[in-house]
PyMOL commands that place a pseudoatom at each C-alpha (Angstrom):
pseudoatom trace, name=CA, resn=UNK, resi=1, chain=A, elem=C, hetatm=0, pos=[0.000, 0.000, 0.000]
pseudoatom trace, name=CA, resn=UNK, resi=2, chain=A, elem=C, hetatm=0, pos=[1.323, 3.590, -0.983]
pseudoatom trace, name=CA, resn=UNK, resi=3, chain=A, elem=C, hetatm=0, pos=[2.308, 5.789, 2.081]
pseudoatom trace, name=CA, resn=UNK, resi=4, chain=A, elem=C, hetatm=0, pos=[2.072, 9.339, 1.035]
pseudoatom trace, name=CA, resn=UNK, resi=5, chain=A, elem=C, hetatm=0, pos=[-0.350, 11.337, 0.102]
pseudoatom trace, name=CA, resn=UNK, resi=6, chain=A, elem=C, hetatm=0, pos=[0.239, 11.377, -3.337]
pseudoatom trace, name=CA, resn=UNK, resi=7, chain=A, elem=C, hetatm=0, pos=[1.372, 8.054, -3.828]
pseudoatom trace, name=CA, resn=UNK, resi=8, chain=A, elem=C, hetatm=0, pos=[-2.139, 6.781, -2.486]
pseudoatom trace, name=CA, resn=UNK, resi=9, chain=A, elem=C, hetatm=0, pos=[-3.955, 9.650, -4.646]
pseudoatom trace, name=CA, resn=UNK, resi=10, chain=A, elem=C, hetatm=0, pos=[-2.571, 7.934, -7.724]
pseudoatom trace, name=CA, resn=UNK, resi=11, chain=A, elem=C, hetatm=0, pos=[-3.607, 4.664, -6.678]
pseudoatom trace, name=CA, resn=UNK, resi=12, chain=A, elem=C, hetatm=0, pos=[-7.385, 5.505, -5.850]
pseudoatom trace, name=CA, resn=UNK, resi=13, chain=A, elem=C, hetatm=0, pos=[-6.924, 7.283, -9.572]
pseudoatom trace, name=CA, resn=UNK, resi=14, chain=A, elem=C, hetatm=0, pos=[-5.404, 4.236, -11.038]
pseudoatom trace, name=CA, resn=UNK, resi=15, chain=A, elem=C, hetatm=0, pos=[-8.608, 1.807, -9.496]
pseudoatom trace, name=CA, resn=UNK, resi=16, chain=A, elem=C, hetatm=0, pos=[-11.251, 4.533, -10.764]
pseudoatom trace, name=CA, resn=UNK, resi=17, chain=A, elem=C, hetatm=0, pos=[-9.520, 4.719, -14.642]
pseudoatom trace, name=CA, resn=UNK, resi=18, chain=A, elem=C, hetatm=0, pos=[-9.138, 1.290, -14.623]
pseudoatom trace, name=CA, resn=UNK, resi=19, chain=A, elem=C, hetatm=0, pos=[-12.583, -0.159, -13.741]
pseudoatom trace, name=CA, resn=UNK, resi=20, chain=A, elem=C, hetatm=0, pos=[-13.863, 2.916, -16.099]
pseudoatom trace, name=CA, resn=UNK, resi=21, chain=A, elem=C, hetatm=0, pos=[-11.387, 1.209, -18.896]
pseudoatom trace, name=CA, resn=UNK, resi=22, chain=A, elem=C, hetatm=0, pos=[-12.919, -2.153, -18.476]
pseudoatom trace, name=CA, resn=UNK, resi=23, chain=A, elem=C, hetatm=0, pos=[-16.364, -1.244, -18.844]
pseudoatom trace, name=CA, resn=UNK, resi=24, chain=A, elem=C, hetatm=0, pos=[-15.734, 0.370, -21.939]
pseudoatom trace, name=CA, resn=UNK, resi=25, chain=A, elem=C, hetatm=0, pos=[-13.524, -2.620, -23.358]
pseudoatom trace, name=CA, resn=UNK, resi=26, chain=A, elem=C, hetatm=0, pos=[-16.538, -5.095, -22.160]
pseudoatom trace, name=CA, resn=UNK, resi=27, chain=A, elem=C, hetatm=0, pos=[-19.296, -2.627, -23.931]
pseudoatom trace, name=CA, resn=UNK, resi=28, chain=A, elem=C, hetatm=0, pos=[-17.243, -2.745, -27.004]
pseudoatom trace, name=CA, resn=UNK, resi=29, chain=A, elem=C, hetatm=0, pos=[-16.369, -6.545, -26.963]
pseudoatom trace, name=CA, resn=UNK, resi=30, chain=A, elem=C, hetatm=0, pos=[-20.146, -7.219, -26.463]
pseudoatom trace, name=CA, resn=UNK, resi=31, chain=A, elem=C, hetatm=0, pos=[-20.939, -5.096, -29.434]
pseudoatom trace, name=CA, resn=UNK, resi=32, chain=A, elem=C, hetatm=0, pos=[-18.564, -6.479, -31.609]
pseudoatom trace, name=CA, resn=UNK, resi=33, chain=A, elem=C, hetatm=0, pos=[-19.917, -9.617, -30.784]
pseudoatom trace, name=CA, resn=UNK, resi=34, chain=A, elem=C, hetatm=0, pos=[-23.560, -9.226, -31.230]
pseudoatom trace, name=CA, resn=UNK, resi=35, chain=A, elem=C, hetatm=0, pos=[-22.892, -8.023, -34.971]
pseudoatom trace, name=CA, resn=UNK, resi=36, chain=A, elem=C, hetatm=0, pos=[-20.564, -11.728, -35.434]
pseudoatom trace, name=CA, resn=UNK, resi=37, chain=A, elem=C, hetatm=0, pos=[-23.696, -13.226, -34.314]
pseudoatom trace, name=CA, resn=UNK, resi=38, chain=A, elem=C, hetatm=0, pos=[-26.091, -11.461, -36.609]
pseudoatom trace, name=CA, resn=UNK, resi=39, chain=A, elem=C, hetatm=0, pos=[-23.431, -11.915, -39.491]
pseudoatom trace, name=CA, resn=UNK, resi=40, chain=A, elem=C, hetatm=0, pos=[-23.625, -15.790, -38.753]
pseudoatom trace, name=CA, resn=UNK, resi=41, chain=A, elem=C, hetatm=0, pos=[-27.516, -16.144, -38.563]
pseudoatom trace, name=CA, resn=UNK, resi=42, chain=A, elem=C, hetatm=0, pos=[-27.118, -14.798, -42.096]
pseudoatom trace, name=CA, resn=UNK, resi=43, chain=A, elem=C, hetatm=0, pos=[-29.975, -11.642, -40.640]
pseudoatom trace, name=CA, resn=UNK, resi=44, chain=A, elem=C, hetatm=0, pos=[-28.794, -9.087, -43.128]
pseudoatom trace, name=CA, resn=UNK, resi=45, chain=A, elem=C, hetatm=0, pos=[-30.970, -6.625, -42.187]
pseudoatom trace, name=CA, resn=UNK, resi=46, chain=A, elem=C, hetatm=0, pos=[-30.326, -6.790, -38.731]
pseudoatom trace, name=CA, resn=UNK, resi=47, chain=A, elem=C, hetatm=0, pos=[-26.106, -7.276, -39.503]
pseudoatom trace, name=CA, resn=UNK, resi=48, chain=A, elem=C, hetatm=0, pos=[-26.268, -3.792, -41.330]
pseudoatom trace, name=CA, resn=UNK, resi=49, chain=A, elem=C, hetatm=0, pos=[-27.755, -1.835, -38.463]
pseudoatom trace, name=CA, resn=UNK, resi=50, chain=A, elem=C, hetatm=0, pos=[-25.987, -3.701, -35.858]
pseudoatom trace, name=CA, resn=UNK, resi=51, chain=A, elem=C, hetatm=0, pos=[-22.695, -2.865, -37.801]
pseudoatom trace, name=CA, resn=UNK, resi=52, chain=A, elem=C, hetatm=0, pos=[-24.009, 0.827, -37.997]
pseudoatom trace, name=CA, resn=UNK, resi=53, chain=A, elem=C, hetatm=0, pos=[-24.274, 0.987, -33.523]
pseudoatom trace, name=CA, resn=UNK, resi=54, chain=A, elem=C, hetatm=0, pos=[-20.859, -1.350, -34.038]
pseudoatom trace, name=CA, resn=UNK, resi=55, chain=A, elem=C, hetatm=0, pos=[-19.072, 1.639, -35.499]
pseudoatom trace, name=CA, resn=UNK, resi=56, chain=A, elem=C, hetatm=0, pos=[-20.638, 3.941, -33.771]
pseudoatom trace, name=CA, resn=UNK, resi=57, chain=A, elem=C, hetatm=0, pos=[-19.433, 1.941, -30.314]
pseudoatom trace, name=CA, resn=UNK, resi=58, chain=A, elem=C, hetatm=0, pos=[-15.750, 1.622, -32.003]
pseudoatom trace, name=CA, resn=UNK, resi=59, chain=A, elem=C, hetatm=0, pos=[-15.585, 5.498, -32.839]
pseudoatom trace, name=CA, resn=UNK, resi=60, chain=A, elem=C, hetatm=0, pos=[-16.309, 5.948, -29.069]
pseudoatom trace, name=CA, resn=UNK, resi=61, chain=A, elem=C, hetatm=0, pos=[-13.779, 3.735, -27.902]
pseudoatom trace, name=CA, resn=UNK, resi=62, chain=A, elem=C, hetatm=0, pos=[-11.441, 5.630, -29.987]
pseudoatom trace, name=CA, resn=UNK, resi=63, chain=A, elem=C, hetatm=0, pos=[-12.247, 9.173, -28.438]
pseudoatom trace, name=CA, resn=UNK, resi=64, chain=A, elem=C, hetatm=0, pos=[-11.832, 7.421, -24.864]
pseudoatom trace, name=CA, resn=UNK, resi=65, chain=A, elem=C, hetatm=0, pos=[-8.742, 6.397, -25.485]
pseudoatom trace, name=CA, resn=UNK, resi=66, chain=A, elem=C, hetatm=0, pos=[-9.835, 2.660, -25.593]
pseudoatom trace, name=CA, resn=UNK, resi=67, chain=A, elem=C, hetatm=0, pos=[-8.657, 1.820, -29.390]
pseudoatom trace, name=CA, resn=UNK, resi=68, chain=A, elem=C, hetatm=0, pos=[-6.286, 2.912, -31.407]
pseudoatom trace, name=CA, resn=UNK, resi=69, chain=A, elem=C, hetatm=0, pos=[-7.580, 4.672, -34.149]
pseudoatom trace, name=CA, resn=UNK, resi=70, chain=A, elem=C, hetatm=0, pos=[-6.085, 2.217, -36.672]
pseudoatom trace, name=CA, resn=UNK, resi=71, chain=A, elem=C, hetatm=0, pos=[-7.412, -0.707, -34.978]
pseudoatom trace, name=CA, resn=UNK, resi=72, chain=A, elem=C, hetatm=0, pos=[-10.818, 0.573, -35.272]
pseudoatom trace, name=CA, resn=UNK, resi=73, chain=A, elem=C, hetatm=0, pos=[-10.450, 1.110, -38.374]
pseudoatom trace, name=CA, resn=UNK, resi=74, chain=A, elem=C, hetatm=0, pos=[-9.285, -2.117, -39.371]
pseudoatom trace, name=CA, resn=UNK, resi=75, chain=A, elem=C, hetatm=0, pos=[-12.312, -3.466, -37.467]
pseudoatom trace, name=CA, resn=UNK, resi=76, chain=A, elem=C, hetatm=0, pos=[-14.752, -1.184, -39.731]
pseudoatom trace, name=CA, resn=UNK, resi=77, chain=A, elem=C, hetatm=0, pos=[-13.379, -2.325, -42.507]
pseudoatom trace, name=CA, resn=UNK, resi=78, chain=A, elem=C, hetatm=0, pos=[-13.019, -6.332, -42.020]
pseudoatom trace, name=CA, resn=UNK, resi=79, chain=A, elem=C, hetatm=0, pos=[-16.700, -6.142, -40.576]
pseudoatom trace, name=CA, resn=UNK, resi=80, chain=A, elem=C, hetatm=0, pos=[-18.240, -3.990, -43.432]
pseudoatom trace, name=CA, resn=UNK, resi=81, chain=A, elem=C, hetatm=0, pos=[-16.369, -6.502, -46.042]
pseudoatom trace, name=CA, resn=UNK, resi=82, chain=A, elem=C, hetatm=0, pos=[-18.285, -9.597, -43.948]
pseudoatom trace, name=CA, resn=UNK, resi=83, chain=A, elem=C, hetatm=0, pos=[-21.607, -7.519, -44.108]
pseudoatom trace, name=CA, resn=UNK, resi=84, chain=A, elem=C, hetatm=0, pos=[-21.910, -6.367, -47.845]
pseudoatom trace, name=CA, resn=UNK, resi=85, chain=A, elem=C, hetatm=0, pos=[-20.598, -9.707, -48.361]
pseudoatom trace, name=CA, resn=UNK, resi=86, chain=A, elem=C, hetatm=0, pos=[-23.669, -11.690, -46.787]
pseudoatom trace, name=CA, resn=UNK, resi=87, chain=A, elem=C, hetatm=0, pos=[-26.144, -13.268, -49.618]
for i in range(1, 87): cmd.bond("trace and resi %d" % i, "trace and resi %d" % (i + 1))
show_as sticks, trace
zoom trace
């Protein structure tokens, strides 16, 4: 355990950012999950506007720092190839 002040500041920051960066890594797993399900029922309707709340989730896991923008983009771009790609 940290014995100064500061020191134990940083760790109560540390536990807040951290549980705050887990929910928003779980949110956007479950997300990108739900639209590999509805790509696999073969639901193409439902894969286009769950890919449309997919990017929306990955664009705000970019501003919070989650993603890196390139990985969301290669995301974007792998799952809109699997969408338009459904019969």
């Amino acid at each position: 355990m940290a014995n100064h002040l500061s020191a134990q500041k940083r760790a109560r920051q540390t536990e807040s950012r951290t549980a705050r960066n887990r929910a928003n890594t779980s949110s956007l797993r479950t997300q990108l999950r739900e639209l590999r399900e509805a790509i696999e029922k073969g639901d193409k309707p439902a894969a286009e506007q769950t890919y449309r709340k997919t990017v929306s989730a990955l664009d705000k896991a970019i501003q919070k720092g989650t993603l890196h923008e390139n990985t969301a983009s290669r995301y974007k771009s792998r799952l809109s190839k699997r969408v338009v790609g459904m019969m």
